[in-house]
C-alpha positions as CSV (number, residue, x, y, z in Angstrom):
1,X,9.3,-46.0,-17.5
2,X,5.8,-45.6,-16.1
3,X,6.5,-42.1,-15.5
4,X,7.0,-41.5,-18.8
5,X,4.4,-42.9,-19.8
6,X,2.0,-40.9,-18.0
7,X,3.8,-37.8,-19.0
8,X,3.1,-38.8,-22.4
9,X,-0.8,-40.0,-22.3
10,X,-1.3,-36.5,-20.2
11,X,0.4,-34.8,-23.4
12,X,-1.8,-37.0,-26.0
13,X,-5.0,-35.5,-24.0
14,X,-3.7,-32.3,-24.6
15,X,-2.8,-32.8,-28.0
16,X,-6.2,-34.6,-28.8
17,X,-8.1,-31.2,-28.1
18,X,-5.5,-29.8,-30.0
19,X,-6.1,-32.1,-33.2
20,X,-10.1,-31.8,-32.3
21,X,-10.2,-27.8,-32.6
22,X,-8.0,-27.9,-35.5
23,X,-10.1,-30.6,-37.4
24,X,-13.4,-28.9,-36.8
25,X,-12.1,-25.7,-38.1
26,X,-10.9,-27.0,-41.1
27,X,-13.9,-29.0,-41.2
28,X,-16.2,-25.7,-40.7
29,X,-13.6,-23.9,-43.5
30,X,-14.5,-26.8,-45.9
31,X,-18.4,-27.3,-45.2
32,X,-19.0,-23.3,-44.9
33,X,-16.8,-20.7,-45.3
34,X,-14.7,-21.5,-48.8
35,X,-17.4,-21.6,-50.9
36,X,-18.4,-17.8,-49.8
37,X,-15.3,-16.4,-50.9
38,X,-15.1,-12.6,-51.4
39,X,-11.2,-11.7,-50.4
40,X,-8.9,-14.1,-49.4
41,X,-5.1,-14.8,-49.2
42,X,-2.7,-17.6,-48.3
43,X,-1.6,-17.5,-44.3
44,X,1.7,-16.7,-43.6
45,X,3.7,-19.0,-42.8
46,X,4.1,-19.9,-39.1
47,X,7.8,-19.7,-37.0
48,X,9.4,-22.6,-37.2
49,X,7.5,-24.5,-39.4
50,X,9.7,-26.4,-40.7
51,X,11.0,-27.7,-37.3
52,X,7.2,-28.6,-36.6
53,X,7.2,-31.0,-39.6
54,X,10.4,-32.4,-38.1
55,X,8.7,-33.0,-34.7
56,X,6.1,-34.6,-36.7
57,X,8.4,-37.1,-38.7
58,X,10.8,-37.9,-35.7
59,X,6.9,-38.4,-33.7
60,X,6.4,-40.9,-36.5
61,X,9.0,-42.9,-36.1
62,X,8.6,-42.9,-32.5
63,X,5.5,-44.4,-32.9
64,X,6.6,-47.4,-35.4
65,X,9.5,-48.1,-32.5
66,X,6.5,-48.2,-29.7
67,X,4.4,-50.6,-31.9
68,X,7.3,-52.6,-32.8
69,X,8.3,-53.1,-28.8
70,X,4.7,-53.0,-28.6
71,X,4.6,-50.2,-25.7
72,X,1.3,-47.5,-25.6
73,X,1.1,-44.6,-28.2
74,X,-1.4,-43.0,-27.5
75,X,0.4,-39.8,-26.7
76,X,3.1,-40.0,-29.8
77,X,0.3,-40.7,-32.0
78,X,-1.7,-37.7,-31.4
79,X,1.5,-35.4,-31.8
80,X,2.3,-37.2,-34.7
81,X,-1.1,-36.6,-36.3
82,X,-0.4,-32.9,-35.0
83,X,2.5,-32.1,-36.2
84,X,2.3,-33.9,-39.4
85,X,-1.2,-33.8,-40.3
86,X,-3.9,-31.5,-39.0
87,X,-1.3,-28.6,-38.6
88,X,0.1,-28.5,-42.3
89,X,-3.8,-28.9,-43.4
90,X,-4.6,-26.0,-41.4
91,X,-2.5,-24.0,-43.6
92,X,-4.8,-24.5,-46.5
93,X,-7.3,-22.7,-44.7
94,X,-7.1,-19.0,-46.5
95,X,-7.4,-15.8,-44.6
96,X,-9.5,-13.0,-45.4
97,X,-13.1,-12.0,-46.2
98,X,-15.6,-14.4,-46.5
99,X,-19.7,-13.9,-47.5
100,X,-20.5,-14.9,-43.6
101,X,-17.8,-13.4,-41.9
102,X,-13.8,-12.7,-41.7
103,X,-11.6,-15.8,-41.0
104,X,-8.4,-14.1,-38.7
105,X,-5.2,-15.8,-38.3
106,X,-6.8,-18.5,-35.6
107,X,-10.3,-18.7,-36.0
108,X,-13.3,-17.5,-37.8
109,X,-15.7,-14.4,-36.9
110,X,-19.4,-13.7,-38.5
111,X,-20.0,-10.2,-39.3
112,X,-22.9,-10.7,-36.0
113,X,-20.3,-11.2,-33.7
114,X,-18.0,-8.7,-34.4
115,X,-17.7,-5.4,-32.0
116,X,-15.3,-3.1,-33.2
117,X,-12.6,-3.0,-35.9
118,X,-9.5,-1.1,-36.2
119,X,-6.4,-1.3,-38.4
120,X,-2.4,-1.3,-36.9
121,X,-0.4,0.0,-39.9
122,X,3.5,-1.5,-39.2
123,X,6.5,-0.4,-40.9
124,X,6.5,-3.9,-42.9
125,X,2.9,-5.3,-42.3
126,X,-0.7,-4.2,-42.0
127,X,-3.0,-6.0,-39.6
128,X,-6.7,-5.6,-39.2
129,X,-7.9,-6.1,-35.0
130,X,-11.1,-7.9,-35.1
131,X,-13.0,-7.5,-31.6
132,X,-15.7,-9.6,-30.4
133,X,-19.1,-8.7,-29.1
134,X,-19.7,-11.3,-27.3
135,X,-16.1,-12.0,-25.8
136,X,-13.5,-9.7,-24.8
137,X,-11.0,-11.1,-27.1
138,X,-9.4,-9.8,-30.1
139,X,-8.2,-11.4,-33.3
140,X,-5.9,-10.4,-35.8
141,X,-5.8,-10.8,-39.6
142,X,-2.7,-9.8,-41.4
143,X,-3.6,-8.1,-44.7
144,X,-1.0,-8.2,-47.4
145,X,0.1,-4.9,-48.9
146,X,-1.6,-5.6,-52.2
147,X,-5.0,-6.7,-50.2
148,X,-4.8,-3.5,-48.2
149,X,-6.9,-1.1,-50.2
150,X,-9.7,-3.9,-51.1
151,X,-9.9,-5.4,-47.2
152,X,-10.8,-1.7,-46.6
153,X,-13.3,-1.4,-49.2
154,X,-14.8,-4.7,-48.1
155,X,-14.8,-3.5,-44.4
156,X,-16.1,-0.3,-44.9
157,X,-19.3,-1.6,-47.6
158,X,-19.9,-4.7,-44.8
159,X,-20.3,-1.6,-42.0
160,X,-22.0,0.2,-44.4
161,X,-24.6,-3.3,-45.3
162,X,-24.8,-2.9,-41.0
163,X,-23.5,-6.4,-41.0
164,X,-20.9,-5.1,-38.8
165,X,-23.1,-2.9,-36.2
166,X,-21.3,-0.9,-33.6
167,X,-24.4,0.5,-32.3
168,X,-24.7,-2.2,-29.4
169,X,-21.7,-2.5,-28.6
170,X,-20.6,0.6,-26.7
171,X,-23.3,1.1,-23.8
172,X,-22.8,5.2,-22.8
173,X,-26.4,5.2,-20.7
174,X,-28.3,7.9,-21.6
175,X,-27.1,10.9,-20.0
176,X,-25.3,13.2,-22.1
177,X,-22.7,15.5,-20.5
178,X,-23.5,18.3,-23.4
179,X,-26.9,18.8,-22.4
180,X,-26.2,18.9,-18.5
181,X,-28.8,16.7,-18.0
C-alpha cells in the first residue's frame, strides 16, 4: 500500500501545478482579459469531456472512502479538484479577440508578444496560428465559420494599429542579394 501511495502524492504534485496554471488563467481571464472584449466565442468542447467529469466524480468518491478509513488524499483530492472543478471552469474562459491581446485555445497572447500570424483553412474548420516573439512556440485559436470574416478584419486593423509588428521579428542582416552588395 505504501507504494501506492507514493504513486499517488507524486501524481497530486503534478496535478497541483496542473490546478495552479489553470487557476491563474482563469484568474488572469476574470481580473483582465473579459472585460476587454472585442470578438469572442465559446471553446469547443474538449475529447472526452464527459469521461473527464466522470474521472472527477469517481475521484470524489475516492476521496470520501480515504477520509472515511482515514488514509492520505492528497493526490485524489487534487485530481478531484481537476477534473471536477478547475477544468469545467476553464471552459467558461471564451476564445477570441480581446482589447490586450488574442486568448488561443490554451493560453493568452498580447498583441507585444506576437511574431507572426497565419491562417490554416480545413475542409471543416478554420484555425488562426499565433506565433510568439519571444518563444518559439505556436498557438492555435479555432475560429468558427461565422467569426471567420470578422477575426480577419480584427487581425488585419490590429496589424494595421502596429500592435502586431512583424518588423522585429524576422532578422535578414543587411545585405541585400538584389543590390550585390
Amino acid at each position: 500500500m505504501n507504494g501506492i501511495s507514493g504513486i499517488l502524492s507524486l501524481l497530486g504534485f503534478g496535478f497541483l501545478v496542473a490546478n495552479t496554471r489553470l487557476a491563474i488563467q482563469y484568474l488572469q481571464y476574470r481580473k483582465r482579459v473579459r472585460g476587454g472584449a472585442l470578438l469572442t466565442w465559446p471553446g469547443p468542447k474538449p475529447p472526452y469531456y464527459l469521461m473527464a467529469l466522470g474521472i472527477g466524480i469517481v475521484m470524489g468518491l475516492l476521496v470520501m472512502v480515504n477520509i472515511y478509513y482515514r488514509r492520505p488524499v492528497f493526490g485524489e483530492m487534487m485530481m478531484f479538484i481537476y477534473y471536477a472543478y478547475l477544468f469545467p471552469l476553464s471552459r467558461r474562459i471564451k476564445r477570441g479577440f480581446y482589447r490586450d491581446g488574442i486568448w488561443a485555445d490554451t493560453v493568452f497572447m498580447p498583441y507585444s508578444q506576437i511574431g507572426g500570424v497565419s491562417w490554416r483553412e480545413g475542409k471543416d474548420s478554420v484555425t488562426l496560428v499565433i506565433v510568439s516573439r519571444l518563444r518559439s512556440l505556436a498557438r492555435r485559436l479555432s475560429v468558427p465559420g461565422d467569426k471567420y470574416g470578422a477575426a480577419r478584419r480584427l487581425l488585419r486593423d490590429k496589424i494595421g494599429e502596429h500592435e502586431i509588428s512583424f518588423f522585429d521579428t524576422l532578422d535578414l542582416g543587411g545585405h541585400d542579394e538584389r543590390t550585390g552588395i
